[in-house]
GUPASE-359169 format. One record per residue (C-alpha): x, y, z; residue in one letter. Coordinates in steps of 0.001 Angstrom, whole numbers, padded with zeros to 6 digits, always signed. Layout:
N
XYZA
...
***
This chain:
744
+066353-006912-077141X
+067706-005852-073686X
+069622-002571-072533X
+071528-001850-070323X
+069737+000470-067580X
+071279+001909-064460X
+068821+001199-061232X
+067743+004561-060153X
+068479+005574-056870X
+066553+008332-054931X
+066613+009670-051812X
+064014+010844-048746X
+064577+012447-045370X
+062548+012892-042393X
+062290+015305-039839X
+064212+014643-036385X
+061895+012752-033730X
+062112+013552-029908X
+064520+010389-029000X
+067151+012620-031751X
+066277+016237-030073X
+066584+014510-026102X
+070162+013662-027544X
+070742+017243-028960X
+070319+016617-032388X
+070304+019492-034916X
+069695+019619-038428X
+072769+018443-040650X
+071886+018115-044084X
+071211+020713-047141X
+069589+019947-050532X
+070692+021944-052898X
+067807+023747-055487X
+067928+021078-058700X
+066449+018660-056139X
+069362+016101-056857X
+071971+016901-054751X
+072453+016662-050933X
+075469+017788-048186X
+075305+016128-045133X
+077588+017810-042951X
+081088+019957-043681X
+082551+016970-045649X
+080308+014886-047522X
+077492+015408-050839X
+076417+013243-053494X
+074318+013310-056675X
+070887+011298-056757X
+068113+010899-059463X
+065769+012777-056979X
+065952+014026-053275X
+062911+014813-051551X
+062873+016810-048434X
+061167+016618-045273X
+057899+018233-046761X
+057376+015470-049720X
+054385+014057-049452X
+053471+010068-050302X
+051847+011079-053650X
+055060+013081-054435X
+057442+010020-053788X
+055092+007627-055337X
+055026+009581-058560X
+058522+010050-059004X
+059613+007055-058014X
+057248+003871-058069X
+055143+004660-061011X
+057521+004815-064003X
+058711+001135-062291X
+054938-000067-062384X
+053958+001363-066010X
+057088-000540-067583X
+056479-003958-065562X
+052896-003103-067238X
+054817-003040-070328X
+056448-006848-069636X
+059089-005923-068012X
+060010-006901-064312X
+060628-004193-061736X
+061838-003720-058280X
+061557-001416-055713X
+063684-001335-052617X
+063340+000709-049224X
+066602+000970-047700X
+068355+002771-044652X
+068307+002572-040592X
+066267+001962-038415X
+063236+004210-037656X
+064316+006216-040952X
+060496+005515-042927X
+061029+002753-044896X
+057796+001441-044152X
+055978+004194-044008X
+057275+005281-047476X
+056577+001524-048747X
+052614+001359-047014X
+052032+004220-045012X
+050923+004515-041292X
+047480+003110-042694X
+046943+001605-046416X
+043076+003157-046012X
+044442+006723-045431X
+044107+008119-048820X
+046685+011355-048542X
+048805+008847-046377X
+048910+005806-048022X
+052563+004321-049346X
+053645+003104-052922X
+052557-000325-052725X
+048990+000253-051960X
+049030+003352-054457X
+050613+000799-057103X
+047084-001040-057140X
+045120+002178-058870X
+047705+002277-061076X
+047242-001406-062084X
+043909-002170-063015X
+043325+001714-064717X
+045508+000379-067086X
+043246-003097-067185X
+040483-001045-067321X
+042281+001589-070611X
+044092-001854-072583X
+042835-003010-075552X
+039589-005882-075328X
+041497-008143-076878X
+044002-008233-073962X
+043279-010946-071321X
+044620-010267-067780X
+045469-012496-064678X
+047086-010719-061771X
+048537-012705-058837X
+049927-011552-055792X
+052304-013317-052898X
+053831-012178-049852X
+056559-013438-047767X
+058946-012215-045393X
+062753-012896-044424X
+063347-013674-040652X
+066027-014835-039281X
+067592-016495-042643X
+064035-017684-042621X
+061771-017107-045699X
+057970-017106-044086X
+054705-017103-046294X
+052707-014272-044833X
+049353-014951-046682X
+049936-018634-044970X
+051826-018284-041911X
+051816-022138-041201X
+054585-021831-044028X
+057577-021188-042078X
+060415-022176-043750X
+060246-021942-047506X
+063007-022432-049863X
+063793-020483-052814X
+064209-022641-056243X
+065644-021693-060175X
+063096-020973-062915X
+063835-023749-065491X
+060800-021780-067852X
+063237-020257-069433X
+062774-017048-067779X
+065897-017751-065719X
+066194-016128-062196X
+064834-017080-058788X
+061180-017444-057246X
+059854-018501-053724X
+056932-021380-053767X
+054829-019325-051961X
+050948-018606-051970X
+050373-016656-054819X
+046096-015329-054655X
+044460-014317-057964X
+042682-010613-057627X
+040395-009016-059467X
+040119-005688-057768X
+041528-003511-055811X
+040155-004319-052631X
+041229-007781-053096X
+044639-006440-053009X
+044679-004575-050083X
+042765-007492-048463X
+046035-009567-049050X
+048401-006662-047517X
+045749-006582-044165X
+045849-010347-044015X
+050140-010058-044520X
+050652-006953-042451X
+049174-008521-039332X
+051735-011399-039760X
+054280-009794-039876X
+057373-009907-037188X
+057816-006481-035492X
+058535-005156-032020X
+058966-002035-030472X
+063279-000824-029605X
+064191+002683-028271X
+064517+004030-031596X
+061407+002704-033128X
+057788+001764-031399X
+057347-001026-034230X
+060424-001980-035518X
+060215-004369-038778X
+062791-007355-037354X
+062408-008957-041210X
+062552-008489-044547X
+059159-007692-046038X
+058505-009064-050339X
+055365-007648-052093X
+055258-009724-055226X
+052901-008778-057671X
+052634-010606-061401X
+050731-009354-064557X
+050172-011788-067102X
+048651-010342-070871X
+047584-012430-072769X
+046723-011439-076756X
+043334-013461-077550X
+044483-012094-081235X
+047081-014034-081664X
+048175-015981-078663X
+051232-013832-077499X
+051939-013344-073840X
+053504-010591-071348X
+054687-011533-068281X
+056324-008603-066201X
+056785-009180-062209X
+056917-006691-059473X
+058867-006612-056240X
+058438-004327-053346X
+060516-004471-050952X
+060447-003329-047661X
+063843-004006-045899X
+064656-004018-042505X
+066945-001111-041023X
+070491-001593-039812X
+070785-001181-035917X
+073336-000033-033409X
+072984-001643-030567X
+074365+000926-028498X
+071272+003248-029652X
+068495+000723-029657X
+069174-001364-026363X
+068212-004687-027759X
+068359-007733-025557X
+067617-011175-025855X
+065665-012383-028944X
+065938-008819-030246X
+069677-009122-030204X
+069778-012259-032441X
+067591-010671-034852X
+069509-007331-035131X
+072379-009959-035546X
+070672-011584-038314X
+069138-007994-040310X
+073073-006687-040258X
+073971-009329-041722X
+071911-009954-044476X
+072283-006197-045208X
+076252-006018-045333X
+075795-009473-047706X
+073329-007129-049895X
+076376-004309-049367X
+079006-007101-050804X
+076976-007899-053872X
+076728-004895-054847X
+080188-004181-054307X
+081317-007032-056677X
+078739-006034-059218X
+080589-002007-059450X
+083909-003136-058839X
+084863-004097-062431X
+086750-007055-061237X
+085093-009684-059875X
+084383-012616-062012X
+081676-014355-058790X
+079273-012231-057533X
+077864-013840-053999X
+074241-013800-054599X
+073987-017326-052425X
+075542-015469-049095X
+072139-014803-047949X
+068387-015612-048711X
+067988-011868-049381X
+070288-011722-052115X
+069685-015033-053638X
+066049-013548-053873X
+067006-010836-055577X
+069194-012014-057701X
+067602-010335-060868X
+066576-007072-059628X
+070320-006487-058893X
+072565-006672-062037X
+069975-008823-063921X
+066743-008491-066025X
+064560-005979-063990X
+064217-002059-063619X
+065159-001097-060650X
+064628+001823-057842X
+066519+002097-054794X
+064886+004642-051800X
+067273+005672-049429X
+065600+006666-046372X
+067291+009073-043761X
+067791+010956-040950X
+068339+015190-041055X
+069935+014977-037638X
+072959+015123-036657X
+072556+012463-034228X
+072421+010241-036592X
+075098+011302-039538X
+077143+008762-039511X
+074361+006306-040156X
+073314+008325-042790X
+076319+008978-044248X
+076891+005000-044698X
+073407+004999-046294X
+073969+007693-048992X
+077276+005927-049628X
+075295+002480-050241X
+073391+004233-052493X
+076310+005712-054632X
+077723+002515-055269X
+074060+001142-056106X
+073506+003834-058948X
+076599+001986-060837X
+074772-001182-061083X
+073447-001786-064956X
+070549-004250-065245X
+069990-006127-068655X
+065707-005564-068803X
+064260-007255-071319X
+060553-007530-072008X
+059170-011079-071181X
+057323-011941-074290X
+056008-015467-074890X
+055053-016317-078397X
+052408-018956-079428X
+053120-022032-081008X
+051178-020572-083998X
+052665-016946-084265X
+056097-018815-084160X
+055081-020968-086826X
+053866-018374-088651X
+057585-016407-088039X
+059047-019985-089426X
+057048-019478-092573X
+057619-016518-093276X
+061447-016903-092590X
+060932-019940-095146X
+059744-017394-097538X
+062297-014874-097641X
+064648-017947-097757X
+063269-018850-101124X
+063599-015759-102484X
+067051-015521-101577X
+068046-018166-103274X
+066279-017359-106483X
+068198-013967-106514X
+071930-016002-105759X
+070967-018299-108580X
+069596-015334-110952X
+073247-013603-109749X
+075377-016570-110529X
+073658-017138-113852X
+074106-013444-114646X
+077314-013515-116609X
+080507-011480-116121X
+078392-007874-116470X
+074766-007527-116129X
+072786-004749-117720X
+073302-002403-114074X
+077014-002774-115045X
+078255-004818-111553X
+081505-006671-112495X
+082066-010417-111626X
+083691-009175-108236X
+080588-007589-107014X
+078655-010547-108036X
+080489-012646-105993X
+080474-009835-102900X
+076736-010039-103295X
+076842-013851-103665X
+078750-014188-100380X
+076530-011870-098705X
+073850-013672-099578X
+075092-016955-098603X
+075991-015573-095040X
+072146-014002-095115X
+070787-017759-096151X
+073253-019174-093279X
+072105-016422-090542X
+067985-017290-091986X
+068637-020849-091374X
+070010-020806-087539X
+067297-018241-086455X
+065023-021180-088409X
+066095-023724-086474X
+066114-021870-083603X
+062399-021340-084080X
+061655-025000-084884X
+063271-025624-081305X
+061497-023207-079493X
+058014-024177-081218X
+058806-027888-079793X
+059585-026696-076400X
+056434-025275-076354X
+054848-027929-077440X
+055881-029973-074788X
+055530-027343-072137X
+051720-027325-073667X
+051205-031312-073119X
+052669-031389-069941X
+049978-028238-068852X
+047390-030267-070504X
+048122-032990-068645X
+048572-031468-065381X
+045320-029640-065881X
+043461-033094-066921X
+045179-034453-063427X
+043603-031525-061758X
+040061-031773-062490X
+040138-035169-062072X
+040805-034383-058530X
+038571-031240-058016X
+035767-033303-059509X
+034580-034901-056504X
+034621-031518-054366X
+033346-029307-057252X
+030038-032235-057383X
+029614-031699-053655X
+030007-027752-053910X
+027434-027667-056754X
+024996-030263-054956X
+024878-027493-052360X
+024549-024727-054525X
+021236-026668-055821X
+019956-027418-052491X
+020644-023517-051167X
+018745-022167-054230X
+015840-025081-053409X
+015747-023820-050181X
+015585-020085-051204X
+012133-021531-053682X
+011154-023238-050761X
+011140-020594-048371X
+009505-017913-050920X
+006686-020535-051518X
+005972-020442-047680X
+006161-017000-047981X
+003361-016775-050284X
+001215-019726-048703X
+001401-017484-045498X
+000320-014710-047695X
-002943-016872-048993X
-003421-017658-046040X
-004414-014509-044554X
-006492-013795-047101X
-008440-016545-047078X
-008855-016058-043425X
-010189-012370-043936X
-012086-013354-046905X
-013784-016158-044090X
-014456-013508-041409X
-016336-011040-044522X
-018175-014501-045408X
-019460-014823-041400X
-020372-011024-040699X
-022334-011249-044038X
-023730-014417-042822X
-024851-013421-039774X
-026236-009954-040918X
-028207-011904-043912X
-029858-014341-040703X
-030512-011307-039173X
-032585-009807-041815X
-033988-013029-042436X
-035351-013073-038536X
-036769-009538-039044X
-038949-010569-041860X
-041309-012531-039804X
-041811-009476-037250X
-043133-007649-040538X
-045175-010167-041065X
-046521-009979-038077X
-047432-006672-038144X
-049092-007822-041515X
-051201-009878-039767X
-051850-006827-037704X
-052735-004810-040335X
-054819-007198-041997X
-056449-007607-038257X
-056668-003738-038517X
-058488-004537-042466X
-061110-006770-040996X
-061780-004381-037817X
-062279-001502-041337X
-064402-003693-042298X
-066672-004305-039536X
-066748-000814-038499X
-069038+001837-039416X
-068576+003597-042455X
-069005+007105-039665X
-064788+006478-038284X
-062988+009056-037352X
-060330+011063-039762X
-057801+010171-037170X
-057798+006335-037268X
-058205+006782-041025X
-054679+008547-041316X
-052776+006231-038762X
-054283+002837-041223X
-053146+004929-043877X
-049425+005474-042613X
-049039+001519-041030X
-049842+000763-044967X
-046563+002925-045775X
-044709+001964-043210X
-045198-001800-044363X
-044385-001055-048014X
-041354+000337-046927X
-040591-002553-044951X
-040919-005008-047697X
-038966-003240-050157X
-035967-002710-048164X
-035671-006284-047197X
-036071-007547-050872X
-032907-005117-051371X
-031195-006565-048860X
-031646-010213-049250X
-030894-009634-053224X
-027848-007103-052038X
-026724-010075-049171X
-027343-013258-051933X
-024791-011265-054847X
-021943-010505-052016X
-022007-014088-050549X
-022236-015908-054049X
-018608-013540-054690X
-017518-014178-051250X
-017929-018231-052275X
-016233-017726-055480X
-013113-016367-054352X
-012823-018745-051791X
-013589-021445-053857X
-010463-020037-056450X
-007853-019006-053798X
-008841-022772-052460X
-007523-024306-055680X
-004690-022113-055656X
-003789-023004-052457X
-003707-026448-053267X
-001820-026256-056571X
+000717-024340-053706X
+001213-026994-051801X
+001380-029613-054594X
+004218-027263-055241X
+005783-027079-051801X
+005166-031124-052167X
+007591-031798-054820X
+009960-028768-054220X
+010274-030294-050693X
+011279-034166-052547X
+013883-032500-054494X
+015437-030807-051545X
+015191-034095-049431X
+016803-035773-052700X
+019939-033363-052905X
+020001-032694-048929X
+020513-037088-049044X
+022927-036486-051742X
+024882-034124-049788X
+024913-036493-046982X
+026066-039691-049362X
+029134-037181-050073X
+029609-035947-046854X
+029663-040022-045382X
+031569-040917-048284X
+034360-038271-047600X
+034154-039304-043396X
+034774-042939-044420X
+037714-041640-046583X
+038962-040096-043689X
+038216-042632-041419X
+040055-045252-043926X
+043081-042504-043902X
+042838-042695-039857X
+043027-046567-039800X
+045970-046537-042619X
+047505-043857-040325X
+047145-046096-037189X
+048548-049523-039319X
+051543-047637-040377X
+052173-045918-037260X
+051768-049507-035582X
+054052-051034-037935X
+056694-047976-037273X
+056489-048713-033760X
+057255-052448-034214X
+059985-051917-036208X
+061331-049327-034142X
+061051-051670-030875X
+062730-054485-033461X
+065625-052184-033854X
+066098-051296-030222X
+065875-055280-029174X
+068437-055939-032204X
+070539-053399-030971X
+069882-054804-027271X
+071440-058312-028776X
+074203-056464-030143X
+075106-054430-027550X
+075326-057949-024708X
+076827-060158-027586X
+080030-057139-027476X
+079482-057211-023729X
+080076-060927-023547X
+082735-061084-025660X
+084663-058138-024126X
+084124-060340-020787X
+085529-063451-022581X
+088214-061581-023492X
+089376-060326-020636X
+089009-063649-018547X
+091647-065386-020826X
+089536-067365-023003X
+090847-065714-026251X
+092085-068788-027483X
+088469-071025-026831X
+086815-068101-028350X
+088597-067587-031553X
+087845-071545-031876X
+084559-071192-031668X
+083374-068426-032344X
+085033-066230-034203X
+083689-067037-037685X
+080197-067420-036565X
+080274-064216-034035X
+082072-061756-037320X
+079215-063363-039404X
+076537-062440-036936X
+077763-059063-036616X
+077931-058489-039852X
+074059-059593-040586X
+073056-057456-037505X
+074557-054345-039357X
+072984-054856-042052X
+069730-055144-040733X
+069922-052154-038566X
+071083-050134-041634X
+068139-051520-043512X
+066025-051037-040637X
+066946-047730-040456X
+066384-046515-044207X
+062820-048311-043776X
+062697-045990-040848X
+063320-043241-042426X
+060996-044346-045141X
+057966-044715-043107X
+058537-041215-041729X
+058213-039971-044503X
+055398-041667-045827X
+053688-041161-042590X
+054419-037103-042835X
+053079-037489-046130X
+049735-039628-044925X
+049809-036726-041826X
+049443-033958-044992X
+046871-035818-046816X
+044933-036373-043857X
+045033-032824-042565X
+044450-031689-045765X
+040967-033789-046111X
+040014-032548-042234X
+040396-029358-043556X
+038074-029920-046660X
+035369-031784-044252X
+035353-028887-041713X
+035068-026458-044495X
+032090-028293-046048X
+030323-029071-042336X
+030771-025254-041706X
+029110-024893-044692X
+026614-027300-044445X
+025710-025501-040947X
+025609-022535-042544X
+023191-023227-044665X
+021367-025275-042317X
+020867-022408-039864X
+020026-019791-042959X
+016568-019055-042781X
+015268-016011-044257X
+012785-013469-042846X
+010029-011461-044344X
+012792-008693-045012X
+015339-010416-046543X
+013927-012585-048829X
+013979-010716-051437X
+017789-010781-051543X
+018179-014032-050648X
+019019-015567-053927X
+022333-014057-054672X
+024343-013500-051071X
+026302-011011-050832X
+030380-012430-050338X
+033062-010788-049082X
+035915-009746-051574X
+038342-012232-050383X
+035951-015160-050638X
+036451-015223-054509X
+040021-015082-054345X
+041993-018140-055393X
+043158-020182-058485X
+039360-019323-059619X
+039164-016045-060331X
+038515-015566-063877X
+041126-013415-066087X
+040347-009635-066175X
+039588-008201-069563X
+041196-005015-070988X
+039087-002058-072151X
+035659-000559-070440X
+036907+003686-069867X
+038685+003937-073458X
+036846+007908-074546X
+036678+007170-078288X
+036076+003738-079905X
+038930+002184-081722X
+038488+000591-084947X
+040155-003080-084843X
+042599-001775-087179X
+043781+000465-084661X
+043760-001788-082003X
+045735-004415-083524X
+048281-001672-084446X
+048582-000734-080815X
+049421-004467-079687X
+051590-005169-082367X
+053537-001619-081259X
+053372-002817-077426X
+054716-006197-078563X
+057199-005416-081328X
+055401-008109-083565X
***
């Protein structure tokens, strides 16, 4: 059901800048204590929803006036929010702020965001959400697509839905966070037209539309919201006297009047009670905003102005705009789509209470003159014709139903087939996308097995310099040995010279034999130690190379085959990459044939016309040297039947002109299109060509790390309500909630 609802109008001033002071400005306005009222002057006040003073602060305004707007487009309705006033007043920086990263700064629309998805995050987990934004600006009569400046000249077209109103065909980006907005409201802000006047070091010269859309979707029962969001930043009125504009700036200040004293005339045909046309087509402003002024939306207008008196008259004509605004009555209604099953369901149960209506007539007309309640025959027949206008009433909203469940079913077949259309044609560049996706993960295996080869490596290579140094120590002990035995010989040389001595020797030599003996033992024990110490340490050694050996070759068995599967999806890759360059080759060629055959026929017009043009000539000079009469002899049938052939092929010449144009600017779209795609996948191709990981990072190296915008698009997967909720809901509860939110 809709309401009527009166767009709320509030109001903000600044404080006077130095250009207003130079010119002896002083301050002119008073707001009285409720905060609603203002006096601007001796001779003028006015009532408001809010005024805020020169001390409000962003989260102030934003609270007051942008976020009951945003909680009821939340809701399913659509909303609006307009900036309005002169030049250098703070439209813009009410609307975004001197920087959308300043957090006590920051305007409604990037403050809108927050509010957004923590009411994702607090829905119900039943409730499926898909948020899109678009941004476009009006310059010069001239709607631009800001997210895609190459769109310069877009035109605004009728939803046929059902929804009814207006809607620019402009980019519209799916987000799934905030950053993804403000992302879109960088990329917009930088295109947007400004340039510095004497009143204003960045003047807005357009127009600026934030369009935001929140689709909920019940998984429950298939029931959809759909409310819309509109912020817009207009362009302030100029004097030219005050801001010296010249030139290009001239035209433009030409162009923003204008569209703002159209806006003035709509709204003054919407309040004046008379007018039967309201002029919504008068400019591309007003045609866009067609519903947030006197149609289904909830509105807020901002008037932003000047405390000086420099500058009272131009804020007098603003607070006067704004008076006649606040009599404007919208007709909101909450855009609720319901499935072909709930309505069928609705049909049903319609069909039900139908039933049982009729059972109760015929009970009623079989009744007799007095039941046992004591109703006379005339009240039967007063409840009979109720009834009957109760069954009539059941039956239109029935068929009503029945209508609306079979324009939804064809509004479901033509999706389907629109969506089967559409991945027939993604199919090939999805294939080549997840071709690549194979061959970067490949790679990533690839490069980790290197990794660890290098790794083996090493320690094979230490493991080899411990086998040496034990090698060369064990040689060594095995070349002292012999010196021992030597000095065994000795000893036993020393044995045989006991022998043969006298049994009279001395006590000395006695205890030096004695201590050579030691000394030998010694000798021989501690290289039996060593050789058995040496043998154990080199048999490991051997061992461990002989495993880390096999390992190593399982490795590169590995690296073998990873390396063939690479090779297979890097030729893959290259198949699709060579098949698209032949497509666009093949485009190139039917390019060059068509604009060939253009050319022809253009040069076949101009020699036609050529004929034409000496045939006149010739008979002009007949003419005029008095051979009318020979000529009209002659002639004059087969000349008028000449003519007449030569017309008509230039006039079919000409459509097949115009023809070939356009199927050349359509070939010229196609193929720019497909350069586009190839560039994009040789970029990325090089991209992943040149990515080769270090040491460091390749342990991240198998999920990168994109940037927020990358995975915007018609991809991004629908958000999901719930996730902060304190206390857990029982289904029951939940199901109550969205049938409360939806009316069901």
């Amino acid at each position: 059901m809709s309401a009527e609802d009166a767009i709320r109008v509030l109001c903000r001033f600044r404080p006077q800048n130095q250009l207003e002071k130079n010119n002896g400005g002083t301050d002119c306005v008073r707001i009285d204590g409720d905060g609603k009222s203002v006096t601007v002057g001796d001779n003028f006040s006015c009532t408001y929803d809010r005024v805020f003073g020169t001390d409000s602060t962003q989260a102030e305004v934003f609270e007051c006036a942008a976020k009951p707007v945003i909680e009821e487009v939340m809701r399913g309705y659509n909303g609006t929010i307009l900036a309005y006033g002169q030049t250098s007043c703070g439209k813009t920086y009410t609307m975004e702020g001197p920087s959308i990263d300043d957090e006590e700064k920051k305007g409604i629309i990037p403050r809108m965001v927050n509010v957004i998805f923590d009411a994702v995050m607090d829905a119900d987990d039943a409730i499926e959400f898909s948020i899109a934004v678009s941004y476009v600006e009006i310059y010069m009569e001239k709607i631009r697509d800001l997210l895609d400046p190459a769109r310069a000249n877009l035109s605004i077209q009728m939803d046929k839905s059902g929804g009814g109103g207006t809607y620019v065909d402009a980019s519209e980006l799916y987000v799934g966070s905030p950053e993804d907005v403000m992302q879109c409201m960088r990329r917009g802000s930088v295109n947007r037209t400004t340039q510095a006047t004497r009143m204003n070091e960045e003047s807005s010269r357009s127009h600026s539309i934030f369009i935001v859309t929140v689709v909920q979707k019940n998984r429950r029962n298939g029931a959809e919201l759909r409310g819309k969001l509109y912020l817009v930043d207009l362009a302030g009125s100029e004097k030219v006297s005050k801001t010296h504009a010249e030139g290009q700036a001239m035209e433009e200040a030409k162009q923003i009047n204008k569209s703002l004293s159209c806006l003035g005339q709509v709204i003054n045909h919407l309040t004046d009670g008379k007018s039967t046309h309201i002029p919504y087509r008068d400019s591309k402003l007003t045609r866009l905003l067609s519903e947030s002024l006197g149609g289904n939306s909830k509105t807020c207008l901002m008037l932003n102005c000047s405390i000086s008196s420099y500058n009272e008259e131009e804020t007098v004509s603003t607070l006067r705009f704004g008076q006649r605004a606040k009599k404007i009555k919208n007709q909101a209604i909450v855009n609720l789509e319901y499935s072909a099953e709930e309505l069928r369901r609705m049909i049903d149960q319609l069909n039900k209470e139908l039933v049982l209506e009729k059972a109760r007539v015929a009970d009623l007309e079989a009744g007799g003159a007095q039941d046992e309640g004591g109703a006379t025959p005339g009240e039967h027949r007063e409840g009979v014709q109720e009834l009957l206008a109760l069954k009539e009433e059941l039956t239109e909203q029935n068929q009503e139903l029945q209508d609306e469940v079979e324009m939804l079913q064809e509004v479901q077949d033509e999706l389907l087939e629109s969506l089967q259309q559409k991945e027939i044609e993604d199919k090939s560049a999805d294939d080549i996308m997840q071709l690549r996706a194979d061959a970067d993960l490949m790679l990533e295996s690839l490069a980790e097995l290197k990794f660890d080869n290098e790794k083996k490596d090493l320690m094979i290579e230490d493991l080899a310099r411990k086998l040496a140094y034990t090698e060369e120590e064990l040689s060594r002990l095995t070349l002292e040995k012999p010196q021992s035995a030597e000095e065994m010989k000795h000893l036993a040389k020393l044995d045989d010279m006991k022998i043969s001595t006298p049994t009279g020797k001395s006590a000395a030599q006695e205890a030096k034999l004695k201590s050579l003996e030691q000394y030998n033992a010694r000798c021989e024990q501690w290289i039996l130690a060593q050789s058995a110490a040496g043998g154990q340490v080199l048999e490991q050694l051997r061992s461990q190379l002989d495993d880390l050996e096999t390992e190593g070759r399982s490795v590169q068995k590995e690296d073998a085959a990873m390396t063939v599967v690479v090779r297979t999806l890097e030729d893959k890759v290259e198949e699709q990459a060579m098949l698209m360059s032949d497509q666009a080759a093949q485009f190139e060629q039917w390019k060059n044939v068509i604009k060939q055959e253009l050319e022809q026929k253009c040069a076949r017009i101009v020699a036609i016309e050529t004929e034409l043009n000496e045939e006149k000539e010739n008979n002009k000079l007949m003419m005029s040297s008095g051979n009318h009469d020979l000529l009209q002899a002659r002639n004059t049938m087969s000349m008028a039947r000449r003519l007449r052939t030569q017309d008509q092929e230039i006039v079919q010449l000409q459509r097949v002109k115009r023809e070939l144009e356009q199927e050349r600017q359509t070939h010229l779209k196609m193929i720019t299109s497909r350069d586009d795609r190839i560039r994009h996948l040789d970029s990325q191709a090089d991209k992943h060509g040149n990515a080769t990981p270090s040491n460091d990072d390749r342990s991240c190296s198998r999920s990168p790390k994109l940037s927020p915008f990358h995975a915007m698009g018609k991809i991004v997967k629908p958000l999901r309500g719930g996730g902060r909720r304190r206390s857990p809901l029982s289904s029951a509860e939940k199901e109550n909630i969205w049938l409360q939110r939806f009316n069901l």
